[in-house]
C-alpha positions in Angstrom: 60.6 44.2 -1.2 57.6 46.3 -0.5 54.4 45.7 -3.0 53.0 48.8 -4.3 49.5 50.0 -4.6 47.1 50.6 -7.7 47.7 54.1 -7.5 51.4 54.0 -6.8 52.3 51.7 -9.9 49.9 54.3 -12.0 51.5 57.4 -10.5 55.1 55.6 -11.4 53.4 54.8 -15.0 52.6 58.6 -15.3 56.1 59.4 -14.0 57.7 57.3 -16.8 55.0 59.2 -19.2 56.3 62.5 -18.1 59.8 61.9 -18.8 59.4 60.3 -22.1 56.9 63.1 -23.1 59.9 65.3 -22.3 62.6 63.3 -24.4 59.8 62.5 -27.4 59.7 65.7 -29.2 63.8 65.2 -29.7 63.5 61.9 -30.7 60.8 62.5 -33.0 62.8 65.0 -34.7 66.0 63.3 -34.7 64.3 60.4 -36.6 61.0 61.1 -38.1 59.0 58.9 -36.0 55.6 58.5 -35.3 53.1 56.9 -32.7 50.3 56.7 -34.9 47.4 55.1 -33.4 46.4 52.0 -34.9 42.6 51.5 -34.0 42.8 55.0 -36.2 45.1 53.7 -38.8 42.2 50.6 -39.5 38.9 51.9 -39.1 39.1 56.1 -38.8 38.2 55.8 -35.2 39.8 56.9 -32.9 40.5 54.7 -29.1 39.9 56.7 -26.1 44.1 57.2 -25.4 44.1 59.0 -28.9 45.8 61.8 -28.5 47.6 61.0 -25.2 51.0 61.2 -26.7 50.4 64.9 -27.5 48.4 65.6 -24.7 51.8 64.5 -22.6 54.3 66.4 -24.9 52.3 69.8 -24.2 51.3 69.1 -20.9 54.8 68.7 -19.9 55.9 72.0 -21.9 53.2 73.7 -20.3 50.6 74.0 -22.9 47.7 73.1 -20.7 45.2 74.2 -23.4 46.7 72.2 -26.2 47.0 69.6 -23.9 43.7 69.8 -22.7 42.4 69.5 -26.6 44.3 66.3 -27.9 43.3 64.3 -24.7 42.0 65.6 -21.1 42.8 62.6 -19.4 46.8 63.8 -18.9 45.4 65.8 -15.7 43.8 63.0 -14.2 47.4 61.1 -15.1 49.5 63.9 -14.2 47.5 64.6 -10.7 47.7 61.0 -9.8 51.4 60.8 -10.0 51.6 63.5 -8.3 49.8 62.3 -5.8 51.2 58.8 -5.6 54.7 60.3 -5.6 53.7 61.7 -2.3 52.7 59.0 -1.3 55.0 56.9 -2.0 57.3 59.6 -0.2 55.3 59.1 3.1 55.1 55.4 3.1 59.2 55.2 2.5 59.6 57.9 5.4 57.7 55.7 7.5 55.0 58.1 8.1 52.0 55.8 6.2 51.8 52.1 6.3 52.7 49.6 3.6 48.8 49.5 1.3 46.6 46.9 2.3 44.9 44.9 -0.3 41.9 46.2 -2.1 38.5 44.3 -1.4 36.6 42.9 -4.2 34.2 45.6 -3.5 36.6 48.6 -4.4 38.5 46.7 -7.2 35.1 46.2 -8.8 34.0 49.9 -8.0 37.6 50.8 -9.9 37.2 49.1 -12.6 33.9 50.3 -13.3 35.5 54.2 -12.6 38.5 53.3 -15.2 35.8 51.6 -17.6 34.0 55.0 -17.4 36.9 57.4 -17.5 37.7 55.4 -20.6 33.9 56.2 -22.2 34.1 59.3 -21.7 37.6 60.3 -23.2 36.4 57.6 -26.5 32.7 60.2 -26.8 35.5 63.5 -26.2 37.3 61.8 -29.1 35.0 61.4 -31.3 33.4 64.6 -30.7 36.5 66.2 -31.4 36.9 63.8 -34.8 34.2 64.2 -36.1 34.2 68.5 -35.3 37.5 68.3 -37.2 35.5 66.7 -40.2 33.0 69.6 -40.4 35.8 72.8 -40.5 
């Protein structure tokens, strides 16, 4: 069996967002549940994937502005698995290569990109918290 890359298992992580942002709404109305965030819940902060849930539930209706609001991180999500479902397309039609393992050098780089990415959504959040607080 053929190992997947990084961006392949996120793209197939944003594929299995996509369809349960599509089946949430239903099953949210059928039973009254909730994904509250619990870093929220504890200390009225909110974690940087705050409002990914609903970000997913409009993106995939498209209500890119809503979506865009509650978190701006489902385009990055949403073009990667895109992107990795091409991918993964090519590399099963033999047009690309199996991936080759990622240096030290690039995983490091990643993680420091993902470590960022992450910053930046927890300051939008906050910024958006603490607007909501002021209206």
């Amino acid at each position: 069996m053929r190992e997947f890359s990084v961006p392949e298992r996120l793209g197939g992580f944003g594929a299995l967002v996509a369809v349960a942002a599509a089946a949430w709404p239903a099953v949210s109305a059928r039973t009254g549940a909730a994904l509250p965030c619990p870093l929220r819940m504890l200390t009225g902060v909110p974690c940087p994937a705050c409002g990914m849930t609903t970000a997913a539930v409009a993106f995939v209706r498209g209500e890119f502005g809503a979506a865009f609001h509650a978190n701006p991180l489902i385009f990055g999500l949403a073009g990667l698995t895109v992107a990795s479902g091409a991918l993964v397309a090519l590399r099963a039609a033999g047009v690309l290569g199996n991936p080759r393992p990622w240096s030290s050098t690039r995983r490091r780089r990643t993680g420091w990109l993902a470590g960022l990415l992450a910053t930046a959504s927890w300051l939008f959040q906050l910024h958006r918290t603490l607007g909501e607080g002021t209206t």
